[in-house]
C-alpha positions as protocol buffer text, in pm:
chain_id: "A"
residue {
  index: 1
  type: UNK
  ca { x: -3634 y: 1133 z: -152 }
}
residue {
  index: 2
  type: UNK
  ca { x: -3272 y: 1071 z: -67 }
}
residue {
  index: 3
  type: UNK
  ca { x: -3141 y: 883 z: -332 }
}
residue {
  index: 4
  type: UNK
  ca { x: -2766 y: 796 z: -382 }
}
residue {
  index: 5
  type: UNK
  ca { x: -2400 y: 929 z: -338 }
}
residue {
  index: 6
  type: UNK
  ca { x: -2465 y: 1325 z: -377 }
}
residue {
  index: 7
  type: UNK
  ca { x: -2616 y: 1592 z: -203 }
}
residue {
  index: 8
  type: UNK
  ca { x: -2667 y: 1871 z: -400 }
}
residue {
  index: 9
  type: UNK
  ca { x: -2547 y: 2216 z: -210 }
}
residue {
  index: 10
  type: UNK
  ca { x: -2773 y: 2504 z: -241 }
}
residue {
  index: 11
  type: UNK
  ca { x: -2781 y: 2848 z: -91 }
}
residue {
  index: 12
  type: UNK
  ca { x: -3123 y: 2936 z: 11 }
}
residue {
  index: 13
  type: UNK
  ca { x: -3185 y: 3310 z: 129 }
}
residue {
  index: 14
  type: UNK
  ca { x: -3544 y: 3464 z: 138 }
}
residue {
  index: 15
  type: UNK
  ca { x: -3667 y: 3873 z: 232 }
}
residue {
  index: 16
  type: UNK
  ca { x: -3990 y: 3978 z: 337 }
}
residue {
  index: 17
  type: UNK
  ca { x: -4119 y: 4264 z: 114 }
}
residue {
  index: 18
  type: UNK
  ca { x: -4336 y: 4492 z: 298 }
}
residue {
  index: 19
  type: UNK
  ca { x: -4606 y: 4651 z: -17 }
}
residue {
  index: 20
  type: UNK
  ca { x: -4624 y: 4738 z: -356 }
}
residue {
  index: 21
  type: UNK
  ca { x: -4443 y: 5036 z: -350 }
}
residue {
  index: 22
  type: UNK
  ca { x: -4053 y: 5074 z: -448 }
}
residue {
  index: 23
  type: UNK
  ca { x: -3874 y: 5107 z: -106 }
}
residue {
  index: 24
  type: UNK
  ca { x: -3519 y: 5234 z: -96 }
}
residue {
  index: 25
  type: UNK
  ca { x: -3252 y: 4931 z: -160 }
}
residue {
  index: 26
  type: UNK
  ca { x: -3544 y: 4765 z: -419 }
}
residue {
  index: 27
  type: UNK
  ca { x: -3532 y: 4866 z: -711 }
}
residue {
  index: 28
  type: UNK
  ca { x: -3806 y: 4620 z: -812 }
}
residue {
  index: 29
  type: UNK
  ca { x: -3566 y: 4383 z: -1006 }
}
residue {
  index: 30
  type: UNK
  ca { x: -3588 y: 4060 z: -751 }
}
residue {
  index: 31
  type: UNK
  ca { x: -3292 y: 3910 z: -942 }
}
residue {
  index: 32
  type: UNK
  ca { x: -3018 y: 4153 z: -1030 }
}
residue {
  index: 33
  type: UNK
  ca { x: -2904 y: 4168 z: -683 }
}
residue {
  index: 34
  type: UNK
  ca { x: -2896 y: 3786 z: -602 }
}
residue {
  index: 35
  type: UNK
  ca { x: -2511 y: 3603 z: -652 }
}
residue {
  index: 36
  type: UNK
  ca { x: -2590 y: 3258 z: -794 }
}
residue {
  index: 37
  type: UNK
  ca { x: -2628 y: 2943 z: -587 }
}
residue {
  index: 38
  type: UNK
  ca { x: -2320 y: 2739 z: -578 }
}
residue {
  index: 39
  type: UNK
  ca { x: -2313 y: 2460 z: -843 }
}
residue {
  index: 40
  type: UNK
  ca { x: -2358 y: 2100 z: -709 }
}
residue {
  index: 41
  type: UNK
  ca { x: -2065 y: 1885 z: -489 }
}
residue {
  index: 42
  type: UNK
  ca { x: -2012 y: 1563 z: -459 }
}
residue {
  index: 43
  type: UNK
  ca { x: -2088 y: 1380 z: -133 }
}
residue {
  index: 44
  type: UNK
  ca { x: -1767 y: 1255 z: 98 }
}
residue {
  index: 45
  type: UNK
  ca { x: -1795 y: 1045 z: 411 }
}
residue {
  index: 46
  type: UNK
  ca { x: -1628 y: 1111 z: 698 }
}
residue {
  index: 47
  type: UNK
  ca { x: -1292 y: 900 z: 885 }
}
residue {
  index: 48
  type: UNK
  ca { x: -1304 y: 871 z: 1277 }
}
residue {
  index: 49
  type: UNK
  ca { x: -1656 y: 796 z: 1296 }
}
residue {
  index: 50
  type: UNK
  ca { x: -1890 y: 481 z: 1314 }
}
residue {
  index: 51
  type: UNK
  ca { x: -2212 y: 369 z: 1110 }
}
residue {
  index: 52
  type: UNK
  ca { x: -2550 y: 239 z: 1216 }
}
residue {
  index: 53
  type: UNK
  ca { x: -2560 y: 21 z: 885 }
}
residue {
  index: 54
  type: UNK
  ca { x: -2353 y: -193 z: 716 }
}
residue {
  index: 55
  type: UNK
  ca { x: -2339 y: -90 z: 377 }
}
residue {
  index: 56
  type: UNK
  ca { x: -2165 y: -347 z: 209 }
}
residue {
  index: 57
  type: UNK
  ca { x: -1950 y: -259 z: -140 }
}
residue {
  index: 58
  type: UNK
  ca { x: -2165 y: 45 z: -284 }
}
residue {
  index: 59
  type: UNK
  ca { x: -2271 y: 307 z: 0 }
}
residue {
  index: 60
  type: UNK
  ca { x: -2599 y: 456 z: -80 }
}
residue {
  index: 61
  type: UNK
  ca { x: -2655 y: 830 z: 75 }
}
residue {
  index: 62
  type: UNK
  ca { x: -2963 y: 660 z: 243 }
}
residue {
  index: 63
  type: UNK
  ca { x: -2715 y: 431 z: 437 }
}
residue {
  index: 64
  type: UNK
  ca { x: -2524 y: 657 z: 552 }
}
residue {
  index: 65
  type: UNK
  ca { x: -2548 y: 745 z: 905 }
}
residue {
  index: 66
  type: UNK
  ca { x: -2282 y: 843 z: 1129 }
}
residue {
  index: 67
  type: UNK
  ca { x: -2272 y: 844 z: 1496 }
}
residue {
  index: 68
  type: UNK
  ca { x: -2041 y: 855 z: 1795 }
}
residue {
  index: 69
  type: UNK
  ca { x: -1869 y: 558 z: 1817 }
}
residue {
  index: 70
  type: UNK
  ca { x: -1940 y: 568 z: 2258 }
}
residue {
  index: 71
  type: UNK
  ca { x: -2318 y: 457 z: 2068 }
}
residue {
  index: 72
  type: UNK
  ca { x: -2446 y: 137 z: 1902 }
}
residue {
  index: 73
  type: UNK
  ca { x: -2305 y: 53 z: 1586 }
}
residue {
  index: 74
  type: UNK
  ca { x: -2243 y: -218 z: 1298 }
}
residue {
  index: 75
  type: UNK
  ca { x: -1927 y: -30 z: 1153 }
}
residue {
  index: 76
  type: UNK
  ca { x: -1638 y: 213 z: 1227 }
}
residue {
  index: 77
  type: UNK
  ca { x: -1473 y: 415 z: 925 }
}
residue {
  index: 78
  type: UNK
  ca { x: -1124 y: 453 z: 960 }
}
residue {
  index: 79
  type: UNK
  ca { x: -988 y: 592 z: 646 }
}
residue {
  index: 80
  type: UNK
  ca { x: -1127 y: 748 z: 379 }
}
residue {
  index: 81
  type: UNK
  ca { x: -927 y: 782 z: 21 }
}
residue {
  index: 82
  type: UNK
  ca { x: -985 y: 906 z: -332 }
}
residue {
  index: 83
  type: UNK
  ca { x: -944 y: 709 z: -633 }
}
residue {
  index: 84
  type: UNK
  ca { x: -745 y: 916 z: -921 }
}
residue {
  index: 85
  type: UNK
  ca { x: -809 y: 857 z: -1266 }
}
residue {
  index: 86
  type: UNK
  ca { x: -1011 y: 589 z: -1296 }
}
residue {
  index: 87
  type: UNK
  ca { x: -1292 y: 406 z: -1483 }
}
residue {
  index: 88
  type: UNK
  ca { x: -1578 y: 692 z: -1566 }
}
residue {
  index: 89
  type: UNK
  ca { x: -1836 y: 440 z: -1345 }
}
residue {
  index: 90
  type: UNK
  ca { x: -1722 y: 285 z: -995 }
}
residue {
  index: 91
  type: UNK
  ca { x: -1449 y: 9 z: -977 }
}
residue {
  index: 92
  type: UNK
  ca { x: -1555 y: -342 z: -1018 }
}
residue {
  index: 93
  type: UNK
  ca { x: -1450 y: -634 z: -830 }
}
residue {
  index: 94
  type: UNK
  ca { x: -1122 y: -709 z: -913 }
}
residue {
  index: 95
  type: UNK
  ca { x: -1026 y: -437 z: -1094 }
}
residue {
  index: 96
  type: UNK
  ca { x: -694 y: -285 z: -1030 }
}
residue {
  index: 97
  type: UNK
  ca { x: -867 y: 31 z: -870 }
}
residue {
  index: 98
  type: UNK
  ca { x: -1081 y: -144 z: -625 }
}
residue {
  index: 99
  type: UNK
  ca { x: -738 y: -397 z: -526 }
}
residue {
  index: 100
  type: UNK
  ca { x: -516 y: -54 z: -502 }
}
residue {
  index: 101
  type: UNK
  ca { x: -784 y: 66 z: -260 }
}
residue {
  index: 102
  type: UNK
  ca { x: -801 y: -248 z: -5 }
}
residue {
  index: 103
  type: UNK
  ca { x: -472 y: -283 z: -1 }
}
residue {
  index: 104
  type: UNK
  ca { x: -449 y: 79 z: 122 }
}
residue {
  index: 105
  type: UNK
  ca { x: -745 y: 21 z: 350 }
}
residue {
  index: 106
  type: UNK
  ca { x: -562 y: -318 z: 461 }
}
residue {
  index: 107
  type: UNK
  ca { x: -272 y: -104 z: 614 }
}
residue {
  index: 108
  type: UNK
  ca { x: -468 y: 215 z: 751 }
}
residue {
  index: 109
  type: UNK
  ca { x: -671 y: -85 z: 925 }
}
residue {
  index: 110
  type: UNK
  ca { x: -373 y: -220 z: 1057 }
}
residue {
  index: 111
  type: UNK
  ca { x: -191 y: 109 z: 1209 }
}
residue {
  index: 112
  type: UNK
  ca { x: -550 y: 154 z: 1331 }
}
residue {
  index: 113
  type: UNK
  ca { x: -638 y: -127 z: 1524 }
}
residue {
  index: 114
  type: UNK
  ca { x: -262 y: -186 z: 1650 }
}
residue {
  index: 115
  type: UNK
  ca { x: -177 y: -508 z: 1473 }
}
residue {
  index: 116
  type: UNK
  ca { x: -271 y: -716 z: 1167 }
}
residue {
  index: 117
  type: UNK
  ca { x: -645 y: -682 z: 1195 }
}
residue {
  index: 118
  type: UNK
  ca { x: -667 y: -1035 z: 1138 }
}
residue {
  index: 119
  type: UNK
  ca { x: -572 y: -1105 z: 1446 }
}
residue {
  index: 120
  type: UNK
  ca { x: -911 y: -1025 z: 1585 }
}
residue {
  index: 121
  type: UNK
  ca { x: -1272 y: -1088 z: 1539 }
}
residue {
  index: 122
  type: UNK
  ca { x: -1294 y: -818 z: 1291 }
}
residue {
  index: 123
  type: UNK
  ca { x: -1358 y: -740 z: 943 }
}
residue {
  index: 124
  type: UNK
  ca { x: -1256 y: -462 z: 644 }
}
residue {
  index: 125
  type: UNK
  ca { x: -1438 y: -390 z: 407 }
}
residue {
  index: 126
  type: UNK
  ca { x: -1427 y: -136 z: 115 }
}
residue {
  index: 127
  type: UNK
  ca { x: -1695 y: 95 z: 51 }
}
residue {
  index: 128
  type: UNK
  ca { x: -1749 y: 274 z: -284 }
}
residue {
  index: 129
  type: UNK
  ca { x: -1989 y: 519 z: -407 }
}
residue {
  index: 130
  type: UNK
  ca { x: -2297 y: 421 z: -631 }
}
residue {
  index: 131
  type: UNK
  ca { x: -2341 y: 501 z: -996 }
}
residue {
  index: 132
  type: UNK
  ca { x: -2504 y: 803 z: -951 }
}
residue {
  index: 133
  type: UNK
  ca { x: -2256 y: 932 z: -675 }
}
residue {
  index: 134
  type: UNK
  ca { x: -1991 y: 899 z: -920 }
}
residue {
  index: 135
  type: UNK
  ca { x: -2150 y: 1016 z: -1208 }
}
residue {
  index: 136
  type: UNK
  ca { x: -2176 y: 1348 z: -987 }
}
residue {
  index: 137
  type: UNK
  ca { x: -1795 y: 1355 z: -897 }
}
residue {
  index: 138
  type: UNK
  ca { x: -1762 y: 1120 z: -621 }
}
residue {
  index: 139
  type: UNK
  ca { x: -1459 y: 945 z: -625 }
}
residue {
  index: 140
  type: UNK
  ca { x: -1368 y: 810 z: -237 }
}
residue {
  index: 141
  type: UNK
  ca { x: -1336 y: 492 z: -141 }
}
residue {
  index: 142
  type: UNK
  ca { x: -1398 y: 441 z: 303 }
}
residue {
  index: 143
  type: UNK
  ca { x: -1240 y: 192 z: 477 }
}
residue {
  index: 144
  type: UNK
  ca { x: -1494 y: 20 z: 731 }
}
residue {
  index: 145
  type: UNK
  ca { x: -1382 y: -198 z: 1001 }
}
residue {
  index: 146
  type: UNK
  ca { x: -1645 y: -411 z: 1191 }
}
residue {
  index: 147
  type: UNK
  ca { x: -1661 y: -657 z: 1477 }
}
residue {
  index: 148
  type: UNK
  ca { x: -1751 y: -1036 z: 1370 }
}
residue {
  index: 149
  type: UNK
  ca { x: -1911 y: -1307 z: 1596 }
}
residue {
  index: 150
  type: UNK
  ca { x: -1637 y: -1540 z: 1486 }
}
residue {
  index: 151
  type: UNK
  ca { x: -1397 y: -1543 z: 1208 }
}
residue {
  index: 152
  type: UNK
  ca { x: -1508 y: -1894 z: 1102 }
}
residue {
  index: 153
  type: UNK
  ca { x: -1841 y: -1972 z: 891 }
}
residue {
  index: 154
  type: UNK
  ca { x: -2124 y: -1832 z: 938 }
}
residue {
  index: 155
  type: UNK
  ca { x: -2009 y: -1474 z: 1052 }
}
residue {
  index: 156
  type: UNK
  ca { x: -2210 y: -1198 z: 1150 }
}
residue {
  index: 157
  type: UNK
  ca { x: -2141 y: -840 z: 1250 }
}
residue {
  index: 158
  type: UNK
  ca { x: -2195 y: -732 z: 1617 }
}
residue {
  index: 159
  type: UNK
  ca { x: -2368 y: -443 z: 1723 }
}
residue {
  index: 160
  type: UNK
  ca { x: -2111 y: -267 z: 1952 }
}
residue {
  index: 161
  type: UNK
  ca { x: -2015 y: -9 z: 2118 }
}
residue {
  index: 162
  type: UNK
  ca { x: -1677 y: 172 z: 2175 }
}
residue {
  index: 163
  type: UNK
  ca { x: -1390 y: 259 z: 1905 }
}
residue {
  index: 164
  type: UNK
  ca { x: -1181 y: 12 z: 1729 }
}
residue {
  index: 165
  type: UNK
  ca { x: -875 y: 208 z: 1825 }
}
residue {
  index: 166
  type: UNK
  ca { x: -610 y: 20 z: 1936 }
}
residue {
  index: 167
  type: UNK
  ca { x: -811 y: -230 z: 1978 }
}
residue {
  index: 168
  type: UNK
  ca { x: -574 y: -494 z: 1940 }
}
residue {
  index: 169
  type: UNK
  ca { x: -208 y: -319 z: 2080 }
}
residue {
  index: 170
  type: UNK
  ca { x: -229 y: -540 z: 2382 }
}
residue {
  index: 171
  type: UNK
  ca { x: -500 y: -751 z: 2576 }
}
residue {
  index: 172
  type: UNK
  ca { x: -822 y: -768 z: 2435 }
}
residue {
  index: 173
  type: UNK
  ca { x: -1149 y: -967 z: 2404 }
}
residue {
  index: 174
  type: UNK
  ca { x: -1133 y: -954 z: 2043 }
}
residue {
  index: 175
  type: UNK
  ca { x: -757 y: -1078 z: 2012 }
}
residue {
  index: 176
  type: UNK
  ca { x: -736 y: -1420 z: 1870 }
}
residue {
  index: 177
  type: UNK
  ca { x: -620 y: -1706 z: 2080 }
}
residue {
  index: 178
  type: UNK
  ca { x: -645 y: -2082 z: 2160 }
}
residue {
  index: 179
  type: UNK
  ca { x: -883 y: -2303 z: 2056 }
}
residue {
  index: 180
  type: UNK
  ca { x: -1077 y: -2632 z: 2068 }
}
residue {
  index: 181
  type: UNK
  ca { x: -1108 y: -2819 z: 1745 }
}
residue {
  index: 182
  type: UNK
  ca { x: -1451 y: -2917 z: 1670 }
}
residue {
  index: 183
  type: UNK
  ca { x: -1513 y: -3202 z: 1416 }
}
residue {
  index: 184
  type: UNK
  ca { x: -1225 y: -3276 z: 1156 }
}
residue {
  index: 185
  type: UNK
  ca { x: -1185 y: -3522 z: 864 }
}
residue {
  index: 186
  type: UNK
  ca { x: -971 y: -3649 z: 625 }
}
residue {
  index: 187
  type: UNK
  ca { x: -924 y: -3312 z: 496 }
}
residue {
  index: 188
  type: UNK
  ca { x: -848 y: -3110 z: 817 }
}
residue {
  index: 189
  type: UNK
  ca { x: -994 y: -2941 z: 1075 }
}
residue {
  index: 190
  type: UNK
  ca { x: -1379 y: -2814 z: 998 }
}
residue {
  index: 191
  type: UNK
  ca { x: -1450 y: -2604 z: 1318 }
}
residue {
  index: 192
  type: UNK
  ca { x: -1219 y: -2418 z: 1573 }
}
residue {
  index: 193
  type: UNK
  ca { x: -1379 y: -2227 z: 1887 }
}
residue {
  index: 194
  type: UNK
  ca { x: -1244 y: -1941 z: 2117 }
}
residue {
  index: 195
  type: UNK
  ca { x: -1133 y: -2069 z: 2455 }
}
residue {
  index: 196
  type: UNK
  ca { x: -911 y: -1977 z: 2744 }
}
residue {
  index: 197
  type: UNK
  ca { x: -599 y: -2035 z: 2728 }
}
residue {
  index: 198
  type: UNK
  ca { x: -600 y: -2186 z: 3063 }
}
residue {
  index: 199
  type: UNK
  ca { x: -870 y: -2457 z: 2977 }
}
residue {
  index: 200
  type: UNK
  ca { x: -744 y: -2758 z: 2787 }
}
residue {
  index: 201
  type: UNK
  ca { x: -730 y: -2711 z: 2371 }
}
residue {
  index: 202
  type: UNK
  ca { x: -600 y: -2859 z: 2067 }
}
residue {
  index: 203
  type: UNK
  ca { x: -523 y: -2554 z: 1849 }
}
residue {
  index: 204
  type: UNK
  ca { x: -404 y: -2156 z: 1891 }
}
residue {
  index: 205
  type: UNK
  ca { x: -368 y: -1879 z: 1646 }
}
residue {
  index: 206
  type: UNK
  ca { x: -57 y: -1806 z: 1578 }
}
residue {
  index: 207
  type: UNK
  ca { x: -43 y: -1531 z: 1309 }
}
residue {
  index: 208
  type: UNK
  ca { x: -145 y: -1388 z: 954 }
}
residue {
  index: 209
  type: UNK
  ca { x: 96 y: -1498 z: 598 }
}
residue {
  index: 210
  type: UNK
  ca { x: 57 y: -1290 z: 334 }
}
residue {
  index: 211
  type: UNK
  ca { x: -7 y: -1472 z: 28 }
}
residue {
  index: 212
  type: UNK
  ca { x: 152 y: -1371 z: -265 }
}
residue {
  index: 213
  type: UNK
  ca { x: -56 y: -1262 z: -553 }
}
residue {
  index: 214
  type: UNK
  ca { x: -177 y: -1561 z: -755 }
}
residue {
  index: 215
  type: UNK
  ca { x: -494 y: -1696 z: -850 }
}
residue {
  index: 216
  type: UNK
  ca { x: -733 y: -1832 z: -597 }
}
residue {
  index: 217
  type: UNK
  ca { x: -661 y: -2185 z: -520 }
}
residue {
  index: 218
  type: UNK
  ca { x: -844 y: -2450 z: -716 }
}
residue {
  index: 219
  type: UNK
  ca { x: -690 y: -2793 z: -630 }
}
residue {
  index: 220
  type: UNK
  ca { x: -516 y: -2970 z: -365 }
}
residue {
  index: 221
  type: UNK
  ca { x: -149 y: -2890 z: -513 }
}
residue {
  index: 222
  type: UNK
  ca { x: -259 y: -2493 z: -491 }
}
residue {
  index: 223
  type: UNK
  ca { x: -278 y: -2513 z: -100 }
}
residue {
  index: 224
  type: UNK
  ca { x: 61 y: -2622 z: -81 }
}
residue {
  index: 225
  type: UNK
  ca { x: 207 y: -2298 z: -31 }
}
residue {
  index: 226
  type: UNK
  ca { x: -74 y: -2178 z: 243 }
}
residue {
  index: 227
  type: UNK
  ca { x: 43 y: -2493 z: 442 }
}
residue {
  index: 228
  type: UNK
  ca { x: 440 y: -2338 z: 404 }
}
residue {
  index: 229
  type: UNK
  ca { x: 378 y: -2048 z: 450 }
}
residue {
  index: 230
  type: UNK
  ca { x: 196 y: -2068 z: 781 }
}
residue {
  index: 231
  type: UNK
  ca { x: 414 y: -2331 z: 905 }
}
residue {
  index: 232
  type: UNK
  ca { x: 685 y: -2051 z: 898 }
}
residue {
  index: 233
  type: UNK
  ca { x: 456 y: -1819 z: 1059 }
}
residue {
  index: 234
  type: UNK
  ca { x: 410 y: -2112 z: 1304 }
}
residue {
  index: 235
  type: UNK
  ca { x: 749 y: -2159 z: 1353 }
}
residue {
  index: 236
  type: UNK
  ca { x: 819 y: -1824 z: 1457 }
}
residue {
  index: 237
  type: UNK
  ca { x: 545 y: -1783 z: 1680 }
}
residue {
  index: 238
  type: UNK
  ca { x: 634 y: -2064 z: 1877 }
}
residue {
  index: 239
  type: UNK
  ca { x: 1021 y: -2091 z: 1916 }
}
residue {
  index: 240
  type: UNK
  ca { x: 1098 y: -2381 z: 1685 }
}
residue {
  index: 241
  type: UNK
  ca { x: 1261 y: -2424 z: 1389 }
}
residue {
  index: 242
  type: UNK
  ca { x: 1145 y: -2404 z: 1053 }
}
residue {
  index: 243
  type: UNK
  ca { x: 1254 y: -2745 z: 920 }
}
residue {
  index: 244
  type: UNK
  ca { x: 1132 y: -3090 z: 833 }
}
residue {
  index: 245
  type: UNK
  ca { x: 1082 y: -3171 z: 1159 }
}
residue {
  index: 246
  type: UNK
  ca { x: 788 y: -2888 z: 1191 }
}
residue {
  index: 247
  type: UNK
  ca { x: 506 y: -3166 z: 1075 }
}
residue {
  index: 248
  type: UNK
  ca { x: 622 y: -3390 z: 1367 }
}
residue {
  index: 249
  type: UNK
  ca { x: 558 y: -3102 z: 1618 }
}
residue {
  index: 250
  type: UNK
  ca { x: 200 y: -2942 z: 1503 }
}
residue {
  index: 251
  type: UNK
  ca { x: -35 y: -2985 z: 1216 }
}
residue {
  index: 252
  type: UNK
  ca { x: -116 y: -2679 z: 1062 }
}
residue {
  index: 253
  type: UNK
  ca { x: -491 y: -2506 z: 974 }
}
residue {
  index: 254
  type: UNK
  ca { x: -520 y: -2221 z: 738 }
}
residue {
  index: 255
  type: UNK
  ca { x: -772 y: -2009 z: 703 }
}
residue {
  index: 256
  type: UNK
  ca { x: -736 y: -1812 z: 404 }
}
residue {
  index: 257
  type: UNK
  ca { x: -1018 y: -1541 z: 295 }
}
residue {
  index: 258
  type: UNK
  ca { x: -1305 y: -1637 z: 104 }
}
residue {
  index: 259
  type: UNK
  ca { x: -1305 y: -1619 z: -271 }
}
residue {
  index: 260
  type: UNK
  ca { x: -1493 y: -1305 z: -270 }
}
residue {
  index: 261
  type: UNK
  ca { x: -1258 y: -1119 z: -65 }
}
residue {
  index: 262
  type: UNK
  ca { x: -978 y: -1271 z: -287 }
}
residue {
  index: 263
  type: UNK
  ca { x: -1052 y: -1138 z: -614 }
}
residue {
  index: 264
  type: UNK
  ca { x: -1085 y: -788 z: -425 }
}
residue {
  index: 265
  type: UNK
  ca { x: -759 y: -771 z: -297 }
}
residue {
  index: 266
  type: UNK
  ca { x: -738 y: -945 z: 41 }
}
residue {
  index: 267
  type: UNK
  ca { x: -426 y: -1226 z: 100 }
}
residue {
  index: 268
  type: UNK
  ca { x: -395 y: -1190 z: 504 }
}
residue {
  index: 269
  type: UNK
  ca { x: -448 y: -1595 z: 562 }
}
residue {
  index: 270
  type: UNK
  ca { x: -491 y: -1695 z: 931 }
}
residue {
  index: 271
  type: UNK
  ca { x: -305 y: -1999 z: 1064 }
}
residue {
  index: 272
  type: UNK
  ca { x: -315 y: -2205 z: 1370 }
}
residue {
  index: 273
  type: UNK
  ca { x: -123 y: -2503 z: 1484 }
}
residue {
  index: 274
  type: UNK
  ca { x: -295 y: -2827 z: 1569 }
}
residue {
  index: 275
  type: UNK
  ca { x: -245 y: -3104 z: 1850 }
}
residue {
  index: 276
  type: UNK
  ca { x: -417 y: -3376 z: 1681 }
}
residue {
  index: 277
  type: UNK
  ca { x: -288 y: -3609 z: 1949 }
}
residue {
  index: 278
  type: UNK
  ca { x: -309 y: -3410 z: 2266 }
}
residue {
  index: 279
  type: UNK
  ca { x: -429 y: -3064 z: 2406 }
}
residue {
  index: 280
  type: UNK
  ca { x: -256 y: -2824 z: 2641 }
}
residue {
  index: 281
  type: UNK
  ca { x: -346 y: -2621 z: 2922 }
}
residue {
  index: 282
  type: UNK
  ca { x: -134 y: -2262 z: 2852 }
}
residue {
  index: 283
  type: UNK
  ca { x: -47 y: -2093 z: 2569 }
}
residue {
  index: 284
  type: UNK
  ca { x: 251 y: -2204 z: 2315 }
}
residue {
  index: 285
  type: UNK
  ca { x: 364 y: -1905 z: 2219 }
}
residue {
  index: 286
  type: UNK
  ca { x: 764 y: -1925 z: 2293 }
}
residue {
  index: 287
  type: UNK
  ca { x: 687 y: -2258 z: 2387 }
}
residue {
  index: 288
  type: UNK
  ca { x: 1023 y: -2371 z: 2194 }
}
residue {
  index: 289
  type: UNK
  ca { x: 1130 y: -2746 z: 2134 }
}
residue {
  index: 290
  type: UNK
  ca { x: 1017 y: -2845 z: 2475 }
}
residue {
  index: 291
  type: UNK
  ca { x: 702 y: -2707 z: 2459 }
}
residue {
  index: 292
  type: UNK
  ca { x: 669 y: -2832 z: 2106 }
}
residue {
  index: 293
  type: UNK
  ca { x: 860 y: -3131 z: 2100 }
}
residue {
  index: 294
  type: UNK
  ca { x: 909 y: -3375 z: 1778 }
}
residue {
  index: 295
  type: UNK
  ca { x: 639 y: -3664 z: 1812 }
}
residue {
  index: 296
  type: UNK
  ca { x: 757 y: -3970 z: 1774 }
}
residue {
  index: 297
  type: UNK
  ca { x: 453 y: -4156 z: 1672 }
}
């Protein structure tokens, strides 16, 4: 039975002996002349390829199944690193180790795709080996991108097929864009869905801040910062200045990672502006003060 993280690498060479009798080469000592199997080596995926499963944070050897990417898959690997050093059983969640390795799988994703990988439908995720696999000598960590039905709650991974490279360096189906607010409340906007650009919408992605490395945020004075940051990003993205006036022009939604992604490493939040008193027809990127203008009520 395959169990986890190794595969054990043996040399296996057989000869047929024809009678009892010594024949020249045998000198009837069936061992002297045998060299010894190699000793056993530590299972290491592969980059460039893509996975039938989803594996999650500890990659079984069961689980792992590579194919061409041109077939059906859940996930495409596109880095694959080593840890050095390290803890003598695999890095837990939040441990410096397993942060060091998304933030290195956070920028292999990034050249990867194109752009901030953010900006799409998509997902990373770190894969480590299991107990056993590094009790044997593994010590990789693989970088798995996968495609997502939305990037708001209640994700789920596509089945697709077709590489993630350069996915995202210009046009694509996956590229985040406008969209139409769905219910909101006193705290903000609750739903946001894909549409054209060309169809009327409230709302449109407008890039990723980085948040600097601080505790997840617990109260409403900790989302202060998410709300500055991406109203720069904001800014930027749509020609306007960065200034008091910003709240009069857009509201702002963030759409930071979930807590579980947090204590791993991740701080790529995704921001949007917000009509909340008209929608638009085209995009707003470059709009500038016109587009944008300062509402007066």
């Amino acid at each position: 039975m395959r169990r986890a993280m190794t595969i054990l690498v043996a040399a296996f060479a057989g000869g047929l002996l024809a009678g009892c009798a010594s024949t020249a080469g045998l000198d009837g000592d069936l061992t002297d002349d045998w060299a010894a199997p190699p000793g056993a080596g530590a299972f290491t995926p592969v980059a460039g390829v893509c996975q039938l499963a989803d594996p999650g944070g500890t990659l079984t050897l069961a689980a792992y199944e590579p194919v061409g990417c041109d077939l059906p898959h859940r996930v495409e690997t596109v880095h694959v690193g080593v840890f050095r050093g390290g803890p003598e059983a695999p890095p837990a969640v939040g441990s410096v180790e397993l942060r060091g390795a998304f933030a290195d799988c956070d920028t292999r994703a990034t050249g990867y795709v194109g752009d901030d990988w953010r900006a799409g439908r998509l997902r990373l995720a770190v894969a480590v080996p299991s107990a056993p696999g590094w009790t044997a000598g593994s010590r990789w960590y693989r970088c798995d991108l996968a495609e997502l039905s939305t990037v708001e709650a209640k994700a789920e991974v596509v089945t697709r097929t077709g590489s993630l490279r350069d996915a995202l360096t210009g046009a694509s189906a996956l590229r985040l864009g406008c969209q139409r607010t769905g219910t909101t409340d006193g705290r903000g906007v609750r739903t946001l869905t894909p549409v054209a650009c060309g169809t009327r919408h409230d709302a449109e992605f407008v890039g990723v801040w980085k948040a600097p490395d601080r505790p997840y945020p617990r109260k409403d004075a900790d989302w202060a910062p998410f709300y500055t940051g991406c109203g720069r990003v904001l800014a930027r993205y749509a020609g306007v200045p960065d200034d008091p006036t910003l709240r009069f022009r857009s509201g702002v939604v963030v759409r930071p990672p979930a807590r579980g992604r947090w204590t791993v490493g991740d701080r790529g939040v995704r921001c949007y502006l917000w009509l909340s008193d008209r929608t638009v027809s085209a995009s707003l990127k470059g709009a500038g003060p016109a587009g944008l203008p300062v509402r007066t009520r």
